[in-house]
mmCIF file as Biopython writes it, N, C-alpha, C and O atoms, coordinates in Angstrom:
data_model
#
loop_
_atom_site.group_PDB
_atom_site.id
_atom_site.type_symbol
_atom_site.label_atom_id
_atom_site.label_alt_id
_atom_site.label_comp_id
_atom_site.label_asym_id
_atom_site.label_entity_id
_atom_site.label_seq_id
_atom_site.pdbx_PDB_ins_code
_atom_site.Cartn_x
_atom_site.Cartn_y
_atom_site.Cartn_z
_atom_site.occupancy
_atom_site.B_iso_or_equiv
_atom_site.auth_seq_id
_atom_site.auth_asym_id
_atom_site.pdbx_PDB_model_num
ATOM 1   N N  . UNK A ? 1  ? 34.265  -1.617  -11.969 1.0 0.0 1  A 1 
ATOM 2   C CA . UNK A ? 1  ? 32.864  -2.019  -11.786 1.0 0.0 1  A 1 
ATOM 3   C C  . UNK A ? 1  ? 31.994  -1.297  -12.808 1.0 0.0 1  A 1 
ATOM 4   O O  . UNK A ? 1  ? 31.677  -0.108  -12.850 1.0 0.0 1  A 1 
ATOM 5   N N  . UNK A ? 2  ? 31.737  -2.132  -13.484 1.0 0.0 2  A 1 
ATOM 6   C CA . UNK A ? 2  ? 30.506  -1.448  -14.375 1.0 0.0 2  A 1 
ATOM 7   C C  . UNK A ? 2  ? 28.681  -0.129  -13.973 1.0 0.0 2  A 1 
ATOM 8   O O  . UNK A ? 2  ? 28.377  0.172   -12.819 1.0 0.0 2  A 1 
ATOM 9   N N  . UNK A ? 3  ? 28.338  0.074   -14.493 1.0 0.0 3  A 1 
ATOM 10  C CA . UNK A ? 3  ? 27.454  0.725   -14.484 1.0 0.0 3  A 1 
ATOM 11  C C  . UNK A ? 3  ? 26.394  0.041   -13.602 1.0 0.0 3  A 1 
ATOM 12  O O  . UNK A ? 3  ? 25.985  0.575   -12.571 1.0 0.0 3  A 1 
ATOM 13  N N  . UNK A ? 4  ? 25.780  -1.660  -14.220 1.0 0.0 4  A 1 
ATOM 14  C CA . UNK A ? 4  ? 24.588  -2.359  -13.639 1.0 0.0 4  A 1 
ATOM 15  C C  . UNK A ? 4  ? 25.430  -2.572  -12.189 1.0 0.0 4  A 1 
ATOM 16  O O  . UNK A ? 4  ? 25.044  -2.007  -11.165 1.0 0.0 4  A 1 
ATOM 17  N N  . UNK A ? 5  ? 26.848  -3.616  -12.213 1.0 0.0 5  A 1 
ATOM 18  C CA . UNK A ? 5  ? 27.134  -3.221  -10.792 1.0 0.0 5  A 1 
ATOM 19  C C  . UNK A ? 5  ? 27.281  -2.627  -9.754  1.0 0.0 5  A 1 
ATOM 20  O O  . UNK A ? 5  ? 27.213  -3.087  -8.614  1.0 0.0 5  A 1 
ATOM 21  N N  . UNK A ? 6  ? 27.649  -0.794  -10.324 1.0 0.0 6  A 1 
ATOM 22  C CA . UNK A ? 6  ? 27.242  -0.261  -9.242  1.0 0.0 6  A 1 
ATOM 23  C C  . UNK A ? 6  ? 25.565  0.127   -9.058  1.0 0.0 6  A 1 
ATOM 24  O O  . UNK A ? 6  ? 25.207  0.592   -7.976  1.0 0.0 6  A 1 
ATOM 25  N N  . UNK A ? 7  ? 24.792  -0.035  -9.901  1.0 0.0 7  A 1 
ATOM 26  C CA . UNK A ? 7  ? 23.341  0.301   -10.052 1.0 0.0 7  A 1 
ATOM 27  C C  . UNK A ? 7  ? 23.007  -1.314  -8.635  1.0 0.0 7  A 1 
ATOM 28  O O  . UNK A ? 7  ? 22.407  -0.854  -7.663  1.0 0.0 7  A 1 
ATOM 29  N N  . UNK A ? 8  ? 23.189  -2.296  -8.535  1.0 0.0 8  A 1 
ATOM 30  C CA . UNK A ? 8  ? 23.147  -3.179  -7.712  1.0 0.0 8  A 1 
ATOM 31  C C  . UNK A ? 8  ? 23.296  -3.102  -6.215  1.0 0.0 8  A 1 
ATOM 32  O O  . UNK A ? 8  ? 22.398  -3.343  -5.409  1.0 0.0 8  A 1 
ATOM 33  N N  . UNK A ? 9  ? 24.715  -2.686  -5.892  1.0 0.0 9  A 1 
ATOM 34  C CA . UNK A ? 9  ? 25.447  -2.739  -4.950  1.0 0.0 9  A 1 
ATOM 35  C C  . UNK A ? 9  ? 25.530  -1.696  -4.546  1.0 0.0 9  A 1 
ATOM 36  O O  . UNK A ? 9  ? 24.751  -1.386  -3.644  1.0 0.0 9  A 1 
ATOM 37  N N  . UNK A ? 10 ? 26.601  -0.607  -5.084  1.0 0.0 10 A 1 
ATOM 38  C CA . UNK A ? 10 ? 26.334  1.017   -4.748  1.0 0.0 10 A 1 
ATOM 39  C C  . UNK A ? 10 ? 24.687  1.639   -4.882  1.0 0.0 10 A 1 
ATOM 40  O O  . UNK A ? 10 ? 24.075  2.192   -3.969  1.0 0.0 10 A 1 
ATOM 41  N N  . UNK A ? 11 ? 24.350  1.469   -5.803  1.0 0.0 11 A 1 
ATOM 42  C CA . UNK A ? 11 ? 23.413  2.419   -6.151  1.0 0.0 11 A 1 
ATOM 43  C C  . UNK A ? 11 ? 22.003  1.408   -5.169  1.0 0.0 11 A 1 
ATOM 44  O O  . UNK A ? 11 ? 20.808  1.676   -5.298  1.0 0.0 11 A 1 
ATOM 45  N N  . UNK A ? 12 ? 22.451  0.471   -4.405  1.0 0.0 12 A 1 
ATOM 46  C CA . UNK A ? 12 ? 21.046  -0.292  -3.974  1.0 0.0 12 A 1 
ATOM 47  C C  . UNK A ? 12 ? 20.755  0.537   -2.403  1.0 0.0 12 A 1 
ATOM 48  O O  . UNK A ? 12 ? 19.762  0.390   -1.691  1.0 0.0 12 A 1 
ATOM 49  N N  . UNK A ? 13 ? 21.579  1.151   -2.224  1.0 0.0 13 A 1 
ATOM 50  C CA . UNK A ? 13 ? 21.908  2.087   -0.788  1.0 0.0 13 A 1 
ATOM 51  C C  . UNK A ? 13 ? 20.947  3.149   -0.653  1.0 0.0 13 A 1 
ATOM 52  O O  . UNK A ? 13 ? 20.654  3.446   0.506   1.0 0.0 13 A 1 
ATOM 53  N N  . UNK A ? 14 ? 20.283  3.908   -1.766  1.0 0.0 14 A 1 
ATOM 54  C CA . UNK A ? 14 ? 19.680  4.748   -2.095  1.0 0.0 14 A 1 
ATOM 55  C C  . UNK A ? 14 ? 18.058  3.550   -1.976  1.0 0.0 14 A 1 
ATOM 56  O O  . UNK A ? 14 ? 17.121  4.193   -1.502  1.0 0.0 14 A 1 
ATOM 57  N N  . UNK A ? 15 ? 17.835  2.707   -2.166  1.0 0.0 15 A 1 
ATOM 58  C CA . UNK A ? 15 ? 16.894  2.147   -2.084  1.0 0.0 15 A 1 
ATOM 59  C C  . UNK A ? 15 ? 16.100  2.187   -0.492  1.0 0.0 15 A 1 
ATOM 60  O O  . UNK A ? 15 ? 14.926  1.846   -0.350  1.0 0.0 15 A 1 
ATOM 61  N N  . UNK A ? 16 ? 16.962  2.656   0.617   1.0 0.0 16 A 1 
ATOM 62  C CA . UNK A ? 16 ? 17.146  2.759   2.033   1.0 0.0 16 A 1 
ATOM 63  C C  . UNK A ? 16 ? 15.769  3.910   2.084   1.0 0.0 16 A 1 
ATOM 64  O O  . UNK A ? 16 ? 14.697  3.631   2.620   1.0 0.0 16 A 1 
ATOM 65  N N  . UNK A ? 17 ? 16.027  5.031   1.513   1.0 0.0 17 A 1 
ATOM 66  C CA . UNK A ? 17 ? 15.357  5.950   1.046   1.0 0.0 17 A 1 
ATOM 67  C C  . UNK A ? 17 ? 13.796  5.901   0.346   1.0 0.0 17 A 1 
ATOM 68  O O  . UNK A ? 17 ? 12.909  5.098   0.633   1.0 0.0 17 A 1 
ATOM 69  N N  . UNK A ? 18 ? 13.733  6.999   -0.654  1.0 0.0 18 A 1 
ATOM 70  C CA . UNK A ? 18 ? 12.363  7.002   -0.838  1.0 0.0 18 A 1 
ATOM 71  C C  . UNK A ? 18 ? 11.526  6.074   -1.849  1.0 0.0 18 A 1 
ATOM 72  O O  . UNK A ? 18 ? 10.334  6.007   -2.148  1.0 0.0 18 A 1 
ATOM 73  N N  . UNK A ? 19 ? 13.073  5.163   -2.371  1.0 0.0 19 A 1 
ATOM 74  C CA . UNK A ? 19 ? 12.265  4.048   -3.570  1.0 0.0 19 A 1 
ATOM 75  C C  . UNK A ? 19 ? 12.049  3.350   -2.652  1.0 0.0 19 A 1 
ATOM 76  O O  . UNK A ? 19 ? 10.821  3.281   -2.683  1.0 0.0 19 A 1 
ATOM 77  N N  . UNK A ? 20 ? 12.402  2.716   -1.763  1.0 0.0 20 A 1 
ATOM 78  C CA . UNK A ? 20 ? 11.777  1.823   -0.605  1.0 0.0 20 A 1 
ATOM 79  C C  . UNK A ? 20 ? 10.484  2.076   -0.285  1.0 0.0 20 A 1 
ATOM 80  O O  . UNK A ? 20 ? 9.565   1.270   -0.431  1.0 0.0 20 A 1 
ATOM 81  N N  . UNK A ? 21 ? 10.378  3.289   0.194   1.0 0.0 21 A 1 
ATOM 82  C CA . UNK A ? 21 ? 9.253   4.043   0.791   1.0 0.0 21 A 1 
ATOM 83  C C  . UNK A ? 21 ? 7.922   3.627   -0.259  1.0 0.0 21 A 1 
ATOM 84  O O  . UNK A ? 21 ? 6.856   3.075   0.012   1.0 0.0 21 A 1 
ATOM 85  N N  . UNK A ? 22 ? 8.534   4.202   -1.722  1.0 0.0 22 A 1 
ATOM 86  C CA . UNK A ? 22 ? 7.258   3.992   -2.795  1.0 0.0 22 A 1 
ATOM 87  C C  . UNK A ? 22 ? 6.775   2.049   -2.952  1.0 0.0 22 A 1 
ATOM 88  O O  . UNK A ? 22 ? 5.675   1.499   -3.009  1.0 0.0 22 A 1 
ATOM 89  N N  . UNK A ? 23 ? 8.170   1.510   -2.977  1.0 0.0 23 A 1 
ATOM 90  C CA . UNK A ? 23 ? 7.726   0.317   -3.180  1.0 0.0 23 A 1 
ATOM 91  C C  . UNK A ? 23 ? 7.215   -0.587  -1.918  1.0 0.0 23 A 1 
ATOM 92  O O  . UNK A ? 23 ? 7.038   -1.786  -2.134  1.0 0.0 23 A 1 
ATOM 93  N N  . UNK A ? 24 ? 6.930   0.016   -0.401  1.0 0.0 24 A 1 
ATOM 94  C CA . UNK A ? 24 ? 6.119   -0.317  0.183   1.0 0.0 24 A 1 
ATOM 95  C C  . UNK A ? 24 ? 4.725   -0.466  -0.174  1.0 0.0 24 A 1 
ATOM 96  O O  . UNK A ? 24 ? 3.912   -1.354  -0.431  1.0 0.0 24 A 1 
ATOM 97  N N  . UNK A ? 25 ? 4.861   1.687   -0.007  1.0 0.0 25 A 1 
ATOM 98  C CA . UNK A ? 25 ? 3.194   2.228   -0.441  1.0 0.0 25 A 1 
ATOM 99  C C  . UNK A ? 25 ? 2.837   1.206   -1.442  1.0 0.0 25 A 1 
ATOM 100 O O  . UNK A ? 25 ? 2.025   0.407   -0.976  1.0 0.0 25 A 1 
ATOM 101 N N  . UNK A ? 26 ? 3.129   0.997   -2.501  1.0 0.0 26 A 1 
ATOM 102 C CA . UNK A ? 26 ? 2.579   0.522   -3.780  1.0 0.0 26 A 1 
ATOM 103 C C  . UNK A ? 26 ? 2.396   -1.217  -3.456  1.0 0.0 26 A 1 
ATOM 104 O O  . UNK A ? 26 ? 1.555   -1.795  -4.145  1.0 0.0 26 A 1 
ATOM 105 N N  . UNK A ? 27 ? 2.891   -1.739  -2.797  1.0 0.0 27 A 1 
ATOM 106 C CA . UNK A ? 27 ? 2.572   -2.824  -2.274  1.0 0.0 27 A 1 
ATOM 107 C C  . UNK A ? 27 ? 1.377   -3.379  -1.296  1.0 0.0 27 A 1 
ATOM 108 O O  . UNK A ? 27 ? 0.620   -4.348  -1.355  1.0 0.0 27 A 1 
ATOM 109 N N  . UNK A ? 28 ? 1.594   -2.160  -0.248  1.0 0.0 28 A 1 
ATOM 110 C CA . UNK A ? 28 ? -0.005  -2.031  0.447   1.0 0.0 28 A 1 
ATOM 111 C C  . UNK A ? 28 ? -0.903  -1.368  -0.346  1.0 0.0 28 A 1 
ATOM 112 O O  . UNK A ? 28 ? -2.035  -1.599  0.080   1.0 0.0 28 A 1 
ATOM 113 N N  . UNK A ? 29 ? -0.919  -0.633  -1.325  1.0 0.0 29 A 1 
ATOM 114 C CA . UNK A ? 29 ? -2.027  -0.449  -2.013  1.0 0.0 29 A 1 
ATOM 115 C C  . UNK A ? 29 ? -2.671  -1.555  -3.057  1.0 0.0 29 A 1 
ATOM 116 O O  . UNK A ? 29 ? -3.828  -1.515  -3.473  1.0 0.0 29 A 1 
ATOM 117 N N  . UNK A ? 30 ? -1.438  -2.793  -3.477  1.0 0.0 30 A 1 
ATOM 118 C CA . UNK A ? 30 ? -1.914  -3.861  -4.718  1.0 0.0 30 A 1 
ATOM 119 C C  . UNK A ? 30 ? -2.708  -4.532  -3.683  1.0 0.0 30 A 1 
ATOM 120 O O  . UNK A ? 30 ? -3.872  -4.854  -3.920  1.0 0.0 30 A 1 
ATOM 121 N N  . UNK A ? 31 ? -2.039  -4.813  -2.311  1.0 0.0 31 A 1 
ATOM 122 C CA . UNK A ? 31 ? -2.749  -5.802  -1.067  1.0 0.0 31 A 1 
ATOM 123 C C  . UNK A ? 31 ? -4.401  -5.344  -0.916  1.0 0.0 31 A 1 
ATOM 124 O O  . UNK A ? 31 ? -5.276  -6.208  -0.977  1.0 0.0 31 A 1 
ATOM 125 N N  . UNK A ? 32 ? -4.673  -4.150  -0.749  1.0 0.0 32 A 1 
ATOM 126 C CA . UNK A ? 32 ? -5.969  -3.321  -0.609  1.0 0.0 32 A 1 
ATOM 127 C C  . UNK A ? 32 ? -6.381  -3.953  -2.118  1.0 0.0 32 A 1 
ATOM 128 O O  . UNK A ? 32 ? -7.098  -4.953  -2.160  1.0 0.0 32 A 1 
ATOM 129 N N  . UNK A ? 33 ? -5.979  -3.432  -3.129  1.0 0.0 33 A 1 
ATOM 130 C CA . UNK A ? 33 ? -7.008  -3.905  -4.243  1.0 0.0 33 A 1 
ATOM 131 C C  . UNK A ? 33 ? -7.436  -5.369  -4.490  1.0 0.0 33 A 1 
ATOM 132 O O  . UNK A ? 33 ? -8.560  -5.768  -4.791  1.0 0.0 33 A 1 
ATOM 133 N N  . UNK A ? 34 ? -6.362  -6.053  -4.309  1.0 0.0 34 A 1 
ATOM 134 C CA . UNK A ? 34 ? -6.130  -7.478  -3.540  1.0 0.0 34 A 1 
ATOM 135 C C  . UNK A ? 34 ? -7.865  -7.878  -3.200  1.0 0.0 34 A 1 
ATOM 136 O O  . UNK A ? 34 ? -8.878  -8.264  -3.783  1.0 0.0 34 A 1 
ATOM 137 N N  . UNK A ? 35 ? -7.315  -7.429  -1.665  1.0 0.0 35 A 1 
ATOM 138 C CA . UNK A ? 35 ? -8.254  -7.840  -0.600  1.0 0.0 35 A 1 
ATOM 139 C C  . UNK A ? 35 ? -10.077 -7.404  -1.426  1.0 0.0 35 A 1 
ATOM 140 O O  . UNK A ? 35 ? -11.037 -8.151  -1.235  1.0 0.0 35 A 1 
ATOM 141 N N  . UNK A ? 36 ? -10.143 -6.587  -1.969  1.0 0.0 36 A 1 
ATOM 142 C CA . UNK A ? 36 ? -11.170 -5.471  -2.109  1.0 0.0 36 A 1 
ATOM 143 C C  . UNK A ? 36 ? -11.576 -7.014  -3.480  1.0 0.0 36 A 1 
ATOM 144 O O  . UNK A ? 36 ? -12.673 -7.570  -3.511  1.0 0.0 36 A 1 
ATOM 145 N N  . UNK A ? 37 ? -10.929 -7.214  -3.999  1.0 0.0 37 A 1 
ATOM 146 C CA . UNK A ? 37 ? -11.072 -7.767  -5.625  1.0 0.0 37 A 1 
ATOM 147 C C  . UNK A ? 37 ? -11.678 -9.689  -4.739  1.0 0.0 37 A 1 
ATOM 148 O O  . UNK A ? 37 ? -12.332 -10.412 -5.491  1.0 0.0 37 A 1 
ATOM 149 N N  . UNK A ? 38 ? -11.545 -9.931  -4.093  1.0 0.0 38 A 1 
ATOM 150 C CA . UNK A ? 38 ? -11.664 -11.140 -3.105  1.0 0.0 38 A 1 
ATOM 151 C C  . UNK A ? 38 ? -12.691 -10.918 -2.686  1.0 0.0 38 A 1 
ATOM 152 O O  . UNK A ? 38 ? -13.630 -11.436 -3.292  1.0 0.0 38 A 1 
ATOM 153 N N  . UNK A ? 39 ? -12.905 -10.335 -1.862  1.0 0.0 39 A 1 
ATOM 154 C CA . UNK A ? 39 ? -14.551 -9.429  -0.914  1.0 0.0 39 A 1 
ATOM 155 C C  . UNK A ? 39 ? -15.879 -9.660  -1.803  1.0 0.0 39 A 1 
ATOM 156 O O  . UNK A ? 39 ? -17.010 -10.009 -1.462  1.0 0.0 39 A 1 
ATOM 157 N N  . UNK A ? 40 ? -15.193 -9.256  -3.397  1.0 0.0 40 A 1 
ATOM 158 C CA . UNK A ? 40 ? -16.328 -8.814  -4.346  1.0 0.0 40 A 1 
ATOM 159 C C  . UNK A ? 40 ? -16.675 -10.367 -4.616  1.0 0.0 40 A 1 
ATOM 160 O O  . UNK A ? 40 ? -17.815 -10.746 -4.348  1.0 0.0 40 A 1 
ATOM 161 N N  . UNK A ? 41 ? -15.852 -11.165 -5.070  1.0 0.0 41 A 1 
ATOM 162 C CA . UNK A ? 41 ? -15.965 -12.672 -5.766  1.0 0.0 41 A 1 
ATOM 163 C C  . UNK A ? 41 ? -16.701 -13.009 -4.625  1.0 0.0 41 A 1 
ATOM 164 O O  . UNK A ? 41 ? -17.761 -13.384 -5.126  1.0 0.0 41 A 1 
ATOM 165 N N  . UNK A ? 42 ? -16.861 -13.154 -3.003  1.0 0.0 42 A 1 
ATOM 166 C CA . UNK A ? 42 ? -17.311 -14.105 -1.993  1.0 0.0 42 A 1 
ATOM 167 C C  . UNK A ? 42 ? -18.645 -13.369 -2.512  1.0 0.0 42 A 1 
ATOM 168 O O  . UNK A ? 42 ? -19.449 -14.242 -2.841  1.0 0.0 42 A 1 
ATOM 169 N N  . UNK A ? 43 ? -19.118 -12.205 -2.685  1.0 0.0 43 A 1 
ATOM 170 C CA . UNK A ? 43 ? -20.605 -11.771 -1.916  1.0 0.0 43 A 1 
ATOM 171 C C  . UNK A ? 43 ? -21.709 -12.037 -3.579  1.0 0.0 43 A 1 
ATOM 172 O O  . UNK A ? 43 ? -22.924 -11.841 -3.552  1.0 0.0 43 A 1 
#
């Protein structure tokens, strides 16, 4: 198994962890700027 395959499969296990965690946070924070960037265009 190559390198990208285990970066996929093995290495996607670690994603369980704190890259998950960040790529939540960073998701509810684009949603907030999101929402915030919408708010401004209605008023």
């Amino acid at each position: 198994m190559d390198s990208v395959e285990y970066r996929l499969y093995g290495g996607g296990m670690s994603l369980s962890g704190n890259d998950a965690a960040e790529l939540i946070d960073l998701q509810e924070r684009a949603e907030k700027v999101l929402s915030v960037l919408r708010s401004d265009q209605h008023e």
